[in-house]
mmCIF file of the C-alpha atoms, coordinates in Angstrom:
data_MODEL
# 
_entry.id   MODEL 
# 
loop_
_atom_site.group_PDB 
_atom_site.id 
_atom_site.type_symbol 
_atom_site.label_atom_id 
_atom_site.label_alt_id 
_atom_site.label_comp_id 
_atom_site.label_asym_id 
_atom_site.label_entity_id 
_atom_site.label_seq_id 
_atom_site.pdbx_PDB_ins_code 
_atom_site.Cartn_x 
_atom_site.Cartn_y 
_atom_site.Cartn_z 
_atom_site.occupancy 
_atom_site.B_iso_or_equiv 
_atom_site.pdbx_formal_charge 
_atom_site.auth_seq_id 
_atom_site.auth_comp_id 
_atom_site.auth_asym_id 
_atom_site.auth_atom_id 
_atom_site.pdbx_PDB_model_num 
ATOM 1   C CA . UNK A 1 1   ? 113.299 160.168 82.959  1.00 0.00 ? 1   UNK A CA 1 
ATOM 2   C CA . UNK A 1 2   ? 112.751 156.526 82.349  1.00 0.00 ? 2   UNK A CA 1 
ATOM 3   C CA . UNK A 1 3   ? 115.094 154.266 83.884  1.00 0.00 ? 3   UNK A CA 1 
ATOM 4   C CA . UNK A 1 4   ? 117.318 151.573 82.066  1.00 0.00 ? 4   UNK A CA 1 
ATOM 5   C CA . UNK A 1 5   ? 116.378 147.716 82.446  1.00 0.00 ? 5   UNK A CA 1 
ATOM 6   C CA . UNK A 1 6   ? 119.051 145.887 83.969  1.00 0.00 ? 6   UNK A CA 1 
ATOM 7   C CA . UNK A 1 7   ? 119.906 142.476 82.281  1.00 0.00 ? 7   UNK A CA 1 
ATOM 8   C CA . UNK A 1 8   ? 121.968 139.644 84.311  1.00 0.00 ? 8   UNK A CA 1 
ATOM 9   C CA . UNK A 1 9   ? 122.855 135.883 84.173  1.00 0.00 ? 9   UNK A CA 1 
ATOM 10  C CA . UNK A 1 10  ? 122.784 134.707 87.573  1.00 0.00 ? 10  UNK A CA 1 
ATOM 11  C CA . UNK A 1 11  ? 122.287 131.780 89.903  1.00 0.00 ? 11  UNK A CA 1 
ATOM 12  C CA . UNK A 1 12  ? 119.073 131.285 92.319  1.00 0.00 ? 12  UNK A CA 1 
ATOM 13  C CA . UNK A 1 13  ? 120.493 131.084 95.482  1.00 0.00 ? 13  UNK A CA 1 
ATOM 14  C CA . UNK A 1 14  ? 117.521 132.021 97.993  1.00 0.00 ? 14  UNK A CA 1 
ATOM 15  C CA . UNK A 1 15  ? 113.733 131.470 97.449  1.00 0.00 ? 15  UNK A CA 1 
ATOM 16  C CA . UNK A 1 16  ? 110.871 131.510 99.458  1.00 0.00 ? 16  UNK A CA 1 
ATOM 17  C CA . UNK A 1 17  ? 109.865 127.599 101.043 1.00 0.00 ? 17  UNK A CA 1 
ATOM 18  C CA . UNK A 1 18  ? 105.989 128.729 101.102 1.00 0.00 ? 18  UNK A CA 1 
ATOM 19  C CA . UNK A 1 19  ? 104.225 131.003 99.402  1.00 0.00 ? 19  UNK A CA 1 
ATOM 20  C CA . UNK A 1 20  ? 100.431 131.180 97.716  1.00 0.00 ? 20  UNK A CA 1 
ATOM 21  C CA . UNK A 1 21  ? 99.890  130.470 93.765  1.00 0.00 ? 21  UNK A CA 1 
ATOM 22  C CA . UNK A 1 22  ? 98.321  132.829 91.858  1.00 0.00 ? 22  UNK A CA 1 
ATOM 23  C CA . UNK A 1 23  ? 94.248  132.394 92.307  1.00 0.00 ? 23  UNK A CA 1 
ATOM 24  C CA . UNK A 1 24  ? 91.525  134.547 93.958  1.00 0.00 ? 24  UNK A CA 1 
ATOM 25  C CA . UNK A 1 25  ? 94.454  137.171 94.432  1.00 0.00 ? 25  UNK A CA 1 
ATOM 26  C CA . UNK A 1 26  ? 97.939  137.895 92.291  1.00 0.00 ? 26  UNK A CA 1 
ATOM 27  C CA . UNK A 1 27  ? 101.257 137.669 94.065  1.00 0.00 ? 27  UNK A CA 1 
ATOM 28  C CA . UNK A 1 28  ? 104.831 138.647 93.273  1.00 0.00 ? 28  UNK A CA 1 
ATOM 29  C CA . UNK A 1 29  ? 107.216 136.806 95.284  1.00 0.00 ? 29  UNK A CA 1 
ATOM 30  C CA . UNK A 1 30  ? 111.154 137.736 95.793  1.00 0.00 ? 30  UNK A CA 1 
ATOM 31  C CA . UNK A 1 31  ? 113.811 135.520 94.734  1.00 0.00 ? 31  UNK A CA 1 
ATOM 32  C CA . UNK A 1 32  ? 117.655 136.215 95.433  1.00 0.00 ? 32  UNK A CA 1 
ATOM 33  C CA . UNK A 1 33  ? 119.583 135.783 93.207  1.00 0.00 ? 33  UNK A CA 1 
ATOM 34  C CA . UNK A 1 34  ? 123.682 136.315 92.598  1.00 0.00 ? 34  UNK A CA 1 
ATOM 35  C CA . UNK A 1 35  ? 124.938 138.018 89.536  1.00 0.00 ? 35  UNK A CA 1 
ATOM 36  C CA . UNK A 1 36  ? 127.227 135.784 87.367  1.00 0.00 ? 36  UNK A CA 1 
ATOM 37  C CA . UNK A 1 37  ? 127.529 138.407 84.412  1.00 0.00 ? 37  UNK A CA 1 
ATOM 38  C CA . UNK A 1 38  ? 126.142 141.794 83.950  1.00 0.00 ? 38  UNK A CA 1 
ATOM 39  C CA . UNK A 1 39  ? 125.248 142.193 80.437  1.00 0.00 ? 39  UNK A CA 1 
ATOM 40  C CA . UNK A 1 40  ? 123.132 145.904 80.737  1.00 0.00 ? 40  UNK A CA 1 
ATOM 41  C CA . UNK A 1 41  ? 122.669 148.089 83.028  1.00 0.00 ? 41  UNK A CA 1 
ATOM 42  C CA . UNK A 1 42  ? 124.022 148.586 86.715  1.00 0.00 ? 42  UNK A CA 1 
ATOM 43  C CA . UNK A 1 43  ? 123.716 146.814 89.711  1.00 0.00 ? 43  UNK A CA 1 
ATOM 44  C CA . UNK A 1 44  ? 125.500 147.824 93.199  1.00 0.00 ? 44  UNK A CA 1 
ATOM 45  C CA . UNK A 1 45  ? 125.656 144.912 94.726  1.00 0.00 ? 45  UNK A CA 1 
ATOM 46  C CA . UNK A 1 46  ? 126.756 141.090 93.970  1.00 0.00 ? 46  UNK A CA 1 
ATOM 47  C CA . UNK A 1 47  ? 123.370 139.923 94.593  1.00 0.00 ? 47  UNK A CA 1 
ATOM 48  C CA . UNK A 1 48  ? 120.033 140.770 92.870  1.00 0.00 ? 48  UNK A CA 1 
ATOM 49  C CA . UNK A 1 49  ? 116.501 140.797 94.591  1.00 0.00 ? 49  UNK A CA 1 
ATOM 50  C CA . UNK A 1 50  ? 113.932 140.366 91.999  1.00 0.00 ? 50  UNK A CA 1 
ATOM 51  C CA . UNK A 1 51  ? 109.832 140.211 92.847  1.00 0.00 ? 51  UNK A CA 1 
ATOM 52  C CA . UNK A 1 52  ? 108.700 137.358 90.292  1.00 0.00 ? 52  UNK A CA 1 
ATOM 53  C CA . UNK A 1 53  ? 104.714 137.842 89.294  1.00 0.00 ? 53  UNK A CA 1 
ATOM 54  C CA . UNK A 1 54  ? 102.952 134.733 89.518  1.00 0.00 ? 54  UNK A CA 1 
ATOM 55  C CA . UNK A 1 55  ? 106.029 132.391 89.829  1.00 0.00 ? 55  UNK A CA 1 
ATOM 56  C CA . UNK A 1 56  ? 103.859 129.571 89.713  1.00 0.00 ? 56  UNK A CA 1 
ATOM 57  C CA . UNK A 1 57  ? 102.912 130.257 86.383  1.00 0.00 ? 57  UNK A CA 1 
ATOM 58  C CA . UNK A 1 58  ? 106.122 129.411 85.153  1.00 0.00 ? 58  UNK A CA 1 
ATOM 59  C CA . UNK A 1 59  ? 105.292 125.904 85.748  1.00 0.00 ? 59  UNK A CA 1 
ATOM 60  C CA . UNK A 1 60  ? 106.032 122.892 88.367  1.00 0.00 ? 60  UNK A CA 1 
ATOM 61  C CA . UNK A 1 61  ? 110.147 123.212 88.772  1.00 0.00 ? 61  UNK A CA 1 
ATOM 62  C CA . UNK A 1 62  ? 111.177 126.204 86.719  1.00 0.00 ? 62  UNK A CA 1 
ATOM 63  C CA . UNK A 1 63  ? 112.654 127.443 89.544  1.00 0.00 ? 63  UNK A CA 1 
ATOM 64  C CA . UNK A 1 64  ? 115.292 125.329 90.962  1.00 0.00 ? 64  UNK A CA 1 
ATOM 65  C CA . UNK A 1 65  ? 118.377 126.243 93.859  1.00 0.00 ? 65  UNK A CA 1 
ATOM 66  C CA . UNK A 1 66  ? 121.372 126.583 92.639  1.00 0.00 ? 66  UNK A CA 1 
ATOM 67  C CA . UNK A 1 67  ? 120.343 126.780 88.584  1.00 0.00 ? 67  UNK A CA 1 
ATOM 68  C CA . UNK A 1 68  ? 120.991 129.168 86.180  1.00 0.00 ? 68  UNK A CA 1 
ATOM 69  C CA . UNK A 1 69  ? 119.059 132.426 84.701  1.00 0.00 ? 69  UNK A CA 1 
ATOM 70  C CA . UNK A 1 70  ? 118.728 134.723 82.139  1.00 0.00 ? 70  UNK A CA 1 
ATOM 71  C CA . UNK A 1 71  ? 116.740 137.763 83.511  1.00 0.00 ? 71  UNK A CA 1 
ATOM 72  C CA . UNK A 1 72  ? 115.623 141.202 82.556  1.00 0.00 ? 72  UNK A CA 1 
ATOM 73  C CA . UNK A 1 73  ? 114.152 143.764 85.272  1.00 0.00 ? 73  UNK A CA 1 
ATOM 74  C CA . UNK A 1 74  ? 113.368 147.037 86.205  1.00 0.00 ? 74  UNK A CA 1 
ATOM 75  C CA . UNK A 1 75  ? 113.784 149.368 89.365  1.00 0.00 ? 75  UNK A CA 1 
ATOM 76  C CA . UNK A 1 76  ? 110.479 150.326 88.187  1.00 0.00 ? 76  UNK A CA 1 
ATOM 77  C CA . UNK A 1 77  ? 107.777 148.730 90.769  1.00 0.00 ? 77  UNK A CA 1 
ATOM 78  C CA . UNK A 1 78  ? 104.729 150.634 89.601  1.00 0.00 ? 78  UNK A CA 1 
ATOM 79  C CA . UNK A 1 79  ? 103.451 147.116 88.371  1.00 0.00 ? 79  UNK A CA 1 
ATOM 80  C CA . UNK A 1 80  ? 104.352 145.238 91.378  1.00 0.00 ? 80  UNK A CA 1 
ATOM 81  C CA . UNK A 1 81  ? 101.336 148.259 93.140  1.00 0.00 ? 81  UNK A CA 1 
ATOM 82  C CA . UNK A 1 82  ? 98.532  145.734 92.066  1.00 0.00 ? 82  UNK A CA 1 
ATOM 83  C CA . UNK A 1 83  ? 100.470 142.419 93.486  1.00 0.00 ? 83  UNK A CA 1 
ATOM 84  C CA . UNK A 1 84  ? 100.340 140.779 97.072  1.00 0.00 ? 84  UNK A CA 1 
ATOM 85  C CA . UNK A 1 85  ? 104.132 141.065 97.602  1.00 0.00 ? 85  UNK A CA 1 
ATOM 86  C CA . UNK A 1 86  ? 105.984 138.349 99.505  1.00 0.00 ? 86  UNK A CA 1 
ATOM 87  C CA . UNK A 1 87  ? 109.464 139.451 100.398 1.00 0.00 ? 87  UNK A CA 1 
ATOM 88  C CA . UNK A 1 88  ? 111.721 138.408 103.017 1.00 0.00 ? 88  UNK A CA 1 
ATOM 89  C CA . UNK A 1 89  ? 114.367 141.401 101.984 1.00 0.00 ? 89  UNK A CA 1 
ATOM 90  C CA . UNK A 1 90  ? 112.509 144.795 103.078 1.00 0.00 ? 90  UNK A CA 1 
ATOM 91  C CA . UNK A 1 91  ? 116.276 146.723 103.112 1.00 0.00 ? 91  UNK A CA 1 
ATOM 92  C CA . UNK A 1 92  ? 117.562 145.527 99.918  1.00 0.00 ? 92  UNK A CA 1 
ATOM 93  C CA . UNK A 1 93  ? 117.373 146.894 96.807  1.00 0.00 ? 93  UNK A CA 1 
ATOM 94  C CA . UNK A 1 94  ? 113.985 145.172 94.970  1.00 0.00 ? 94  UNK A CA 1 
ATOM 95  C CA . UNK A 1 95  ? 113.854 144.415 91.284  1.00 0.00 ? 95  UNK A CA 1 
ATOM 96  C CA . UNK A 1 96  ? 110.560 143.721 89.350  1.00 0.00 ? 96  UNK A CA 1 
ATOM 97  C CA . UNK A 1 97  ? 110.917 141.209 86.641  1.00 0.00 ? 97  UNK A CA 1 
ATOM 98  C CA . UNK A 1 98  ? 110.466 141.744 83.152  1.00 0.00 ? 98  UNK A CA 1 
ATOM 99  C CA . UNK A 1 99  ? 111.518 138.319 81.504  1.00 0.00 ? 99  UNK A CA 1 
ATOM 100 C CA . UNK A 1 100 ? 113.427 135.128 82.710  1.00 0.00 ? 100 UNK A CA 1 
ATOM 101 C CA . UNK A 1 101 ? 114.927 132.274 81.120  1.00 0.00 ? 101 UNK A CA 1 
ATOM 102 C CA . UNK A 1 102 ? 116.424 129.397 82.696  1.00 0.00 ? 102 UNK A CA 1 
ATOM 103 C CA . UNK A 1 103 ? 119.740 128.304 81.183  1.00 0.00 ? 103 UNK A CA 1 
ATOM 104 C CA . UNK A 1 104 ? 121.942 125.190 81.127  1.00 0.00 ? 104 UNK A CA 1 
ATOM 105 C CA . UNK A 1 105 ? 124.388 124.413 83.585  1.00 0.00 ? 105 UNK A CA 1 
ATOM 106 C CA . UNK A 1 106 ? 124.432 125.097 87.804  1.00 0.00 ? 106 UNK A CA 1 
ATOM 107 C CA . UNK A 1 107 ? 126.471 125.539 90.235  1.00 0.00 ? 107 UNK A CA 1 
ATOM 108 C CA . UNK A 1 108 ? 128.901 123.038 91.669  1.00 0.00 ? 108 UNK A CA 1 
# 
């Protein structure tokens, strides 16, 4: 049975302060983040875990407290099996990014 992608707007509101770049070994680290809208899919909670591959590949202030996303993921962590993972949330529910954008506006 394959599962459904869930597909949120949502604010950044925890992120790691340290964690490696993508070199010599590839790393998926999790960023919290709380659900504005739900547009698919189902979520139990108000805030979303999500491992991000590579964040650092997204480029020099991407991600940013308190800003805006557009994100896609999947319950599904087979790909996150090949990753370093750097999580802070072991007993919450982990997501594994599929696609992000970042969108206008943040919070006040």
């Amino acid at each position: 049975m394959q599962q459904e992608n869930v597909v949120f707007e949502g604010w950044l509101v925890e992120m790691p302060s340290e964690a490696p770049r993508c070199g010599d070994i590839k790393v998926a680290v999790a960023h919290r983040f709380m659900v504005e809208r739900l547009i698919s899919g189902k979520l139990e909670q108000k805030h979303a875990v999500v491992l991000i591959p590579c964040p650092d590949l997204h480029g020099d202030g991407f991600f940013v407290m308190k800003s805006r996303y557009l994100i896609e993921a999947s319950a599904d962590l087979q790909e996150a099996q090949s990753y370093t993972i750097y999580s802070d949330y072991r007993d919450r529910t982990i997501l594994w990014l599929l696609n992000i954008t970042r969108l206008q506006g943040a919070i006040r």
